[in-house]
N, C-alpha and C positions, 0 to 999 in steps of 0.2 A: 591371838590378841589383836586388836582394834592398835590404828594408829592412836601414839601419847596425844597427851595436852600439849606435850612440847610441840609438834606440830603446826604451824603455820604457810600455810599457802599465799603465796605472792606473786601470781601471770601475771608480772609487770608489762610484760613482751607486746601485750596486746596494745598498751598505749600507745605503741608507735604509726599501730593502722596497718593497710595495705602497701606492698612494695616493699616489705624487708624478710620475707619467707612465704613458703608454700605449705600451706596443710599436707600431710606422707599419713600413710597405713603403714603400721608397722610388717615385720614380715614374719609369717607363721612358720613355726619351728616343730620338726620331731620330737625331741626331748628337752627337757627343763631341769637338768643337771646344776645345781650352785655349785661351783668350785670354789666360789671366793665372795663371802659376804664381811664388808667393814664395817661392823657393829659399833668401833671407838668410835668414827664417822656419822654414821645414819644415828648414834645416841644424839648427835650435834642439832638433828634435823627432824627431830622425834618418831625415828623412823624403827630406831632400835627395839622396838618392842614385839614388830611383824613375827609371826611365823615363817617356815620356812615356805609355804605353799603362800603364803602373802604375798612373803618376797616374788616370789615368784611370778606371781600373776600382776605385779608391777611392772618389776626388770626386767622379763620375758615375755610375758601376752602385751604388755605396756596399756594395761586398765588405766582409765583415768584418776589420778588421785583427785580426794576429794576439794571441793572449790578451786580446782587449778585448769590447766592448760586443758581443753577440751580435746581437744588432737595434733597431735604430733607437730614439731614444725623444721622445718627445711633450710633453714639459713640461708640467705642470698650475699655471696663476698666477691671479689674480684682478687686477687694479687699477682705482686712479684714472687717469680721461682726460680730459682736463680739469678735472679734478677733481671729474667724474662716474662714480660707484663701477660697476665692470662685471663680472659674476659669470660674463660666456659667453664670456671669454679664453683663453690656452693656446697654445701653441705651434701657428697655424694654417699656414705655408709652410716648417714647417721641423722638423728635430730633435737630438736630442745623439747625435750617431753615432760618437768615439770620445772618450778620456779617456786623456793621457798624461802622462810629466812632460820639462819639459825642462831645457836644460845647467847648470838651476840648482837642478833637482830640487820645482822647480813644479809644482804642477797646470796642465796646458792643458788647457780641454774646446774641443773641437773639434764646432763648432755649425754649421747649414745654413739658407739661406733662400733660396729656388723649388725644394725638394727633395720637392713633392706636394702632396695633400690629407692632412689627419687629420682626429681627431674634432673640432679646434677651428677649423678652418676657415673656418665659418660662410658657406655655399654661394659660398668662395673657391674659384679653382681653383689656391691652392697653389704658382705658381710666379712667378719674378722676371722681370721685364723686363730684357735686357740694357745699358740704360741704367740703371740702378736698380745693377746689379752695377756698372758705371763706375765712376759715382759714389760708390758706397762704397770703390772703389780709392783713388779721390783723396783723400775724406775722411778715413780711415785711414791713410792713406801722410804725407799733409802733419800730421795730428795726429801721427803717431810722431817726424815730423820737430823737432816743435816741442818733445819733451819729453812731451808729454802720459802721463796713464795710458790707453790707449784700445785698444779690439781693434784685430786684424789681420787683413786679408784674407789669406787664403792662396790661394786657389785662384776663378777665375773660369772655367766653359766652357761655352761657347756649346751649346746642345742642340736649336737647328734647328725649333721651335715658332713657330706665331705665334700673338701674345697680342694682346686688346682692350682697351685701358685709358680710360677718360674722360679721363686727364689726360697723357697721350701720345699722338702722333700714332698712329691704328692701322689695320693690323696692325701690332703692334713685335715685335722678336725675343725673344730669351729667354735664359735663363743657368741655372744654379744656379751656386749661391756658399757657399763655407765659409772661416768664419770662426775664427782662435783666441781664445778667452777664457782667464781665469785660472777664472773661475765664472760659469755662464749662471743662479744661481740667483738671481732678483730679489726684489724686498721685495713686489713682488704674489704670490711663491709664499707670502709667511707671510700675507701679508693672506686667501690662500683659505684655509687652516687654520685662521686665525680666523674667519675666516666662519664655517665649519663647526664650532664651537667646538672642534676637536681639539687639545688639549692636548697628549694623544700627539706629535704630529706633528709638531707646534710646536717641544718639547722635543727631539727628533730631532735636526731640520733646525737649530737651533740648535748642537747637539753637531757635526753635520755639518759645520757651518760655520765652529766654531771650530778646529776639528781640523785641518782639509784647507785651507784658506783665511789661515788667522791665524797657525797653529802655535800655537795658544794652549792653555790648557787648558782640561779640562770637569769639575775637581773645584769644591765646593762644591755649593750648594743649586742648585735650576732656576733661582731667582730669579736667583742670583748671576751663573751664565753667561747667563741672559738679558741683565742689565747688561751682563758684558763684554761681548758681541757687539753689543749697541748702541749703547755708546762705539767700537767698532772700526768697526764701519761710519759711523757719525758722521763718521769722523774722514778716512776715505776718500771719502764722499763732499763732505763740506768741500773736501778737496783735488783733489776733478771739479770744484766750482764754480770753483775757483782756474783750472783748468788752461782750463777752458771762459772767462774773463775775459780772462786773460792770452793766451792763443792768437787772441783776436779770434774766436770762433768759436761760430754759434748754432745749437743743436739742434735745437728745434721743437719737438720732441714729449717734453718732458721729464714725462711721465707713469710710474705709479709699478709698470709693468708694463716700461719700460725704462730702468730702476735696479737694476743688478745692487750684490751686497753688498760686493762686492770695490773699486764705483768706477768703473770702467771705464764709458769713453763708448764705445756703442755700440747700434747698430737704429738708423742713419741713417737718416733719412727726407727732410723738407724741409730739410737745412742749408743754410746760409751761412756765408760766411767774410766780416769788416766791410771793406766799404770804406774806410770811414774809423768815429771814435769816434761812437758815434750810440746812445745808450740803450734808444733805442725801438723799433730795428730790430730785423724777425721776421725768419722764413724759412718760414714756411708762412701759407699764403695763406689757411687757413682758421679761423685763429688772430684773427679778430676782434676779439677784446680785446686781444690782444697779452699774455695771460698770460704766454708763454714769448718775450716781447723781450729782447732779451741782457743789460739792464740790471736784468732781471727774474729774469735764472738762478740765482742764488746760492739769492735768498728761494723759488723755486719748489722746489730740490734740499732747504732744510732743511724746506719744507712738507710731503715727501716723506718726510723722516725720522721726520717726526710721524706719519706714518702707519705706520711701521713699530712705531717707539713703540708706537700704538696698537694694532695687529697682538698686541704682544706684554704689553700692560697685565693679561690677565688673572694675568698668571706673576708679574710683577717688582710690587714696593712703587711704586703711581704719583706719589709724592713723587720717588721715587728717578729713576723713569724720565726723568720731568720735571727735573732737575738734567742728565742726560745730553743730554737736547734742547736744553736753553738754553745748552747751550758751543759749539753750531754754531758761530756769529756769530765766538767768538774763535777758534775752528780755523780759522776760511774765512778771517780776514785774516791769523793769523800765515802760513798757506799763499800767500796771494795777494802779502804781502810779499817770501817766499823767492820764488815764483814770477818776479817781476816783475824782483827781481837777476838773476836767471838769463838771463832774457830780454833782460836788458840787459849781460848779460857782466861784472857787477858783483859785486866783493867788500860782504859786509854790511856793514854798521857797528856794526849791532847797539843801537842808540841812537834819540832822537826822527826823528833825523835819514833813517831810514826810510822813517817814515810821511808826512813832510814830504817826500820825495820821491815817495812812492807819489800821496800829494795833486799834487803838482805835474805828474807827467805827465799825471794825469785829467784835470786842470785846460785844460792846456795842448791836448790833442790833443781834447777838444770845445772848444773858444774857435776854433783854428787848419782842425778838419776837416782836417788833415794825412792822407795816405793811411794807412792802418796798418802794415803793413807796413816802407811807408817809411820812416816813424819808428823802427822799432826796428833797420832795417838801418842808418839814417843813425848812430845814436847807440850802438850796441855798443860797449862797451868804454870808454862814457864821454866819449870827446871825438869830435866831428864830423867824419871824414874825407873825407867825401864834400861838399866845400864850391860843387865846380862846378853841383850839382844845379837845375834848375830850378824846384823846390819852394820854395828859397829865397825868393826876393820876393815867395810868397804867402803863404808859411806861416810862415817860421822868424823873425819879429817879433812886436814888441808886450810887455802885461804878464806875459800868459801865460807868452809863450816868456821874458823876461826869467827869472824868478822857477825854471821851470824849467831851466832855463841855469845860474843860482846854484845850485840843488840840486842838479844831478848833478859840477859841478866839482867836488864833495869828495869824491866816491868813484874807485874805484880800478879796472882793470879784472882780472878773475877770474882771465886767462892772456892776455899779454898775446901770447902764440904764437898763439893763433886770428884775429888779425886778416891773419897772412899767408895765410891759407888765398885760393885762385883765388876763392873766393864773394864775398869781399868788393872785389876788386880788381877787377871787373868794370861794377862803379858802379851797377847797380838790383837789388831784390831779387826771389826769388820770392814771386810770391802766387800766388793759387787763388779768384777772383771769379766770379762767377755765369759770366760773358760768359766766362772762357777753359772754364771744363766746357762750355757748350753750344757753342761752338767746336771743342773735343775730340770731341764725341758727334759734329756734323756732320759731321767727315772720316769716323769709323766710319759714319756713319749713309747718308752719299748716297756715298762712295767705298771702303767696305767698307776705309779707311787707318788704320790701329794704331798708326803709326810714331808720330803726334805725343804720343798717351798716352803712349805706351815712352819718349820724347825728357822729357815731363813728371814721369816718375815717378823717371826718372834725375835731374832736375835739383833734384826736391824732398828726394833722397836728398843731392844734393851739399851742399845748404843746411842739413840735418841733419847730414851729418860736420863741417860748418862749426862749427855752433850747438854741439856736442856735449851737445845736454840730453838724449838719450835716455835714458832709464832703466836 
């Protein structure tokens, strides 16, 4: 089948000119295996209609779609990584290969990673390991589940390579994978225009971004839309730190080359999802200090803003800039408050009464070590349904749990229709812990078995129609 009507093409990218990417060839692959096509997704973007050899000759040859992006392109970014400045960045395993809008008249760019070498490489060879693709299924799948703002996987196929990696058993196989975004344009693309002191450019990508991105405007002085676009992003990504708190969910590599402007969590790398409340839990093992432990993400995403701040200090009044950076703090909790009702199926209150709960469940689930998950399945909607649970006589005591006890009986729940959903009558919830992904990877891995992903991804979908936070 032809692509739908739904279909719309949108290479915005090209407005911006020369000096923000390089033309890439894609990289030619043995096999054209689909493990993983997002048909709920690509319906968004009228893509759902492809056959499987469509697909294919999209996601894996990466034929032109029609009236879009003519050839591939290469991203030019600079960042912080650990918060060490790196100037030889850039889209090394991947590129922006088309740019559409969907059924809400969005921007999606449609981004790739193991799709070759380019010039930012950095004597990479360019492609993903098919565990590497997995893993960003489930990370993406269970983050959309929960609400979050977060890319989507669209498309995983298997391409019949084997790859060496230090930190995978090897030979491993291999994948390319695309991704949708709303905007792949990160706060490391302004950070290298500064660098390069181009004003020009600066002023561009700014216009670019409030235009396409915000719907905002681009009258007034540079200064001016410099501000606005720095209070907009501020503000979104305030609302990543939220989404990243409340999801239980640690990113790792929250460096300032994957921080797109729009918000969106996404370049999964070493995540985790918490066992239980635990502050200081990482997920990448290289992470020594524990700069990016999960109780650490909020202040790392506004350290982050600071840099974009400073990306763009030459344009804007640095009094002024500076006012726009220090409202992080109150973006991130008013978000983290909406967040955490949602999450708990709870109408606002609107009152102290809030925070005094937002206090009490932190309180409560580090004192308890309660599982996470469990916690928010146990308690949706405000009163305990799940009373037979074995958690009880470890957890569900004490001052802690008293005091949170007292704090949620005053609220209400949000729709009190979502408790009959099949998810919650079932009596445990879904999670997504270290041990069921390497569980998952083993069946693919020594039995070449798919089914238990496929069984996984259904089930993380059933607990999102439950939750109904998706966006």
């Amino acid at each position: 089948m032809p692509i739908s009507k739904q279909y719309h093409a949108a290479p915005i990218f090209n407005e911006l000119g020369e000096g923000f990417a390089d033309q890439v060839t894609a990289a030619l692959y043995p096999n054209h295996t689909i493990r993983f096509r997002n048909d709920r997704a690509a319906t968004e973007i009228g893509l759902g209609t492809l056959t499987d050899q469509e697909w294919a000759g999209y996601f894996a040859n990466f034929k032109a779609m029609p009236d879009n992006l003519p050839i591939p392109l290469a991203q030019r970014y600079h960042g912080h990584q650990f918060r060490t400045y790196n100037p030889d960045l850039g889209d090394g395993r991947g590129f922006l290969y088309a740019q559409l809008r969907d059924n809400q008249q969005r921007i999606i760019d449609l981004t790739t990673k193991g799709s070759g070498t380019t010039p930012y490489s950095r004597a990479g060879d360019g492609k993903l390991t098919l565990k590497g693709g997995v893993r960003e299924i489930l990370a993406s799948e269970m983050l959309e589940a929960l609400g979050t703002n977060t890319s989507r996987t669209l498309s995983i196929i298997e391409t019949g390579e084997k790859l060496y990696r230090t930190d995978e058993p090897s030979p491993t196989r291999s994948a390319v994978m695309v991704r949708m975004t709303h905007s792949n344009i990160r706060i490391g693309t302004f950070q290298r225009h500064a660098y390069h002191s181009d004003r020009e450019r600066l002023e561009k990508l700014t216009h670019y971004c409030l235009k396409h991105y915000y719907n905002a405007g681009t009258n007034g002085t540079a200064a001016d839309c410099t501000l606005r676009l720095l209070g907009l992003v501020s503000e979104r990504v305030a609302n990543q730190a939220a989404d990243l708190m409340v999801a239980g969910f640690v990113h790792g590599v929250l460096n300032t080359d994957n921080i797109c402007i729009t918000g969106e969590i996404f370049d999964f790398g070493p995540w985790r999802f918490l066992p239980h409340m635990d502050l200081s839990f990482t997920a990448a093992y290289f992470d020594e200090t524990k700069l990016y432990a999960y109780g650490r993400q909020p202040a790392a995403l506004h350290w982050n803003i600071y840099q974009l701040g400073g990306a763009l200090a030459d344009i804007a009044d640095e009094k002024a800039v500076k006012s726009v950076l220090e409202d992080f703090p109150r973006q991130y909790f008013v978000k983290l408050r909406q967040k955490l009702l949602a999450r708990l199926g709870l109408k606002p209150k609107g009152d102290d009464g809030d925070d005094a709960l937002l206090k009490a469940v932190n309180d409560f689930m580090i004192a308890a070590g309660v599982p996470y998950e469990h916690f928010f399945y146990d308690w949706f909607g405000g009163a305990r349904r799940n009373n037979d649970s074995p958690l009880d006589a470890d957890v569900y005591r004490g001052e802690p749990f008293e005091t949170f006890q007292s704090a949620i009986s005053d609220y209400n729940p949000m729709d009190k229709s979502l408790l009959d959903h099949a998810y919650f009558q079932r009596g445990t919830p879904c999670t997504l812990l270290i041990e069921e992904v390497e569980s998952l990877w083993a069946s693919i891995a020594d039995d070449d078995n798919w089914q238990p992903l496929y069984d996984k991804i259904e089930d993380i979908r059933m607990m999102g129609d439950a939750l109904k936070l998706r966006p």
